[in-house]
PAKOLLUM-361079 format. One record per residue: x, y, z of N, C-alpha, C, O in turn; residue in one letter; chain; residue number from 1. Coordinates in steps of 0.05 Angstrom, whole numbers. Example, Ala and Ser with C-alpha at 12.3 -4.5 7.8 and 13.67 -1.06 7.14 Angstrom:
<atoms>
((264 -114 156) (246 -90 156) (264 -66 156) (285 -66 169) 'A' 'A' 1)
((257 -45 142) (273 -21 143) (258 1 157) (268 23 161) 'S' 'A' 2)
</atoms>
This chain:
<atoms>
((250 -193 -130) (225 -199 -144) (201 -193 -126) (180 -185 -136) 'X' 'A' 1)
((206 -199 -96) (182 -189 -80) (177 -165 -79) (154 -155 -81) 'X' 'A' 2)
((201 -151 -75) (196 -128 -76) (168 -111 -100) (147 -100 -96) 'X' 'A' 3)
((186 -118 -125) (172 -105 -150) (135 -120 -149) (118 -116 -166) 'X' 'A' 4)
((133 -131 -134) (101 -150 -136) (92 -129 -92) (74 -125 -76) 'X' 'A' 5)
((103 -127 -95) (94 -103 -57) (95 -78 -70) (82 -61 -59) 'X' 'A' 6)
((106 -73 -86) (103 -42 -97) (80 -39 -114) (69 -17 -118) 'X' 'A' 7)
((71 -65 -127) (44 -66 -148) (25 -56 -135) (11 -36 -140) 'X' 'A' 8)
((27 -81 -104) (4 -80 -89) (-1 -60 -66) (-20 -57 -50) 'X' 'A' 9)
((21 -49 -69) (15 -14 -55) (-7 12 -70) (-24 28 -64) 'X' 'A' 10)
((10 1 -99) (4 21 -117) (-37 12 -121) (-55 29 -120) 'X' 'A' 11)
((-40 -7 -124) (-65 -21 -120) (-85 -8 -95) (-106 5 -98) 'X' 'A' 12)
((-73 -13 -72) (-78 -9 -50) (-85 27 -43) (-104 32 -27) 'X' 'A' 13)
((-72 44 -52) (-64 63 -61) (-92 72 -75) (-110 86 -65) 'X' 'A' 14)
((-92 62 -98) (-108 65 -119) (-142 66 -104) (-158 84 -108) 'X' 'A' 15)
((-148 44 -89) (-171 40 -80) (-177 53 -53) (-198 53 -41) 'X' 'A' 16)
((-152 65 -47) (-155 89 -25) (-167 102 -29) (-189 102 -18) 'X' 'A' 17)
((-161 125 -50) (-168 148 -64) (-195 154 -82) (-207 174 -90) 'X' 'A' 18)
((-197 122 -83) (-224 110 -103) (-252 118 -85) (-270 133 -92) 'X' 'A' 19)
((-251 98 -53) (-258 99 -33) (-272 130 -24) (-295 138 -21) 'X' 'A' 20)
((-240 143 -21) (-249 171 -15) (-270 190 -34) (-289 206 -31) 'X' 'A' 21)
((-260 181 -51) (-271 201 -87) (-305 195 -82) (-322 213 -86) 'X' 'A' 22)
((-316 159 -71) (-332 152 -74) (-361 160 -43) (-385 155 -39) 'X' 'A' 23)
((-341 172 -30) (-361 181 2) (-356 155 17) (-366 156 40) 'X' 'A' 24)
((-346 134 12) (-338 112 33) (-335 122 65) (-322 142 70) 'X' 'A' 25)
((-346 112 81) (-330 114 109) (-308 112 106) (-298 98 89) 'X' 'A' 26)
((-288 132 130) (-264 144 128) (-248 121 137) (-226 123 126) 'X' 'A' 27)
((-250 93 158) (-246 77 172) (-228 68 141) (-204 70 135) 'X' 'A' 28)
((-260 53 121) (-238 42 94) (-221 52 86) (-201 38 81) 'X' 'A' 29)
((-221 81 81) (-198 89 57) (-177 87 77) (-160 69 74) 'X' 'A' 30)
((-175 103 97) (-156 96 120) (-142 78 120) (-117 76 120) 'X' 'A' 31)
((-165 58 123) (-134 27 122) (-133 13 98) (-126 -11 97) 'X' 'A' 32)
((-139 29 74) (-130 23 48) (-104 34 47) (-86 20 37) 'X' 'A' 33)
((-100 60 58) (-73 72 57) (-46 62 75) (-22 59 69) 'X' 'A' 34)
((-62 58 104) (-45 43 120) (-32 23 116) (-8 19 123) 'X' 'A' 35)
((-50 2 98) (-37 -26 88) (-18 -21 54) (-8 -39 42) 'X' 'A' 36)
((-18 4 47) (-6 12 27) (19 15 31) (38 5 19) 'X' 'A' 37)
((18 34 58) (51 46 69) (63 9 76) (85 0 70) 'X' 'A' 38)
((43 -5 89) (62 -24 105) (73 -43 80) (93 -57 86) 'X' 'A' 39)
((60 -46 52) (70 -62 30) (98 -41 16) (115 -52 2) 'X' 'A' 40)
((101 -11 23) (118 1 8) (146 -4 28) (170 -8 24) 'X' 'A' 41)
((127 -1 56) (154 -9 73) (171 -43 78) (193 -49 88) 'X' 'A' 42)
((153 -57 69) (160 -89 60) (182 -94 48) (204 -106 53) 'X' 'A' 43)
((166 -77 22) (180 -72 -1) (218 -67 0) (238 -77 -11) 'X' 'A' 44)
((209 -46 20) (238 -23 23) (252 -41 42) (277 -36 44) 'X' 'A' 45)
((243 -60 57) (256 -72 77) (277 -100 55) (300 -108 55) 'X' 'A' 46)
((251 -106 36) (265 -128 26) (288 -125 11) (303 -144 8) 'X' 'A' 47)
((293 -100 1) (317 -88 -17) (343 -81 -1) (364 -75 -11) 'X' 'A' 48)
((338 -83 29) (365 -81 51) (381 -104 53) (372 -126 59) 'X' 'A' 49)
((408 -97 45) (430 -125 52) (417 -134 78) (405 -122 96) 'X' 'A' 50)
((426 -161 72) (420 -179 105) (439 -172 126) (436 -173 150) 'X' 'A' 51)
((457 -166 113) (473 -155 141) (463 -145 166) (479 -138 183) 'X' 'A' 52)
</atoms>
């Protein structure tokens, strides 16, 4: 379930990256719009690994 709610908020995160960029934002924002994107997809991908 976390997973599918870290993949929203990538896709979100994601979204306002590109928004950012589209918009002339300083590069600093979109940057760590995307950075904090990868680290919710990699959350994501971590939470779907057996605990093993």
């Amino acid at each position: 379930m976390w997973s599918v709610a870290l993949f929203g908020v990538a896709g979100l995160l994601a979204g306002g990256a590109l928004s950012f960029r589209k918009q002339g934002k300083p590069a600093w924002t979109w940057i760590a719009f995307w950075v904090l994107a990868a680290m919710a997809v990699l959350a994501a991908f971590l939470l779907t690994m057996p605990a093993s």
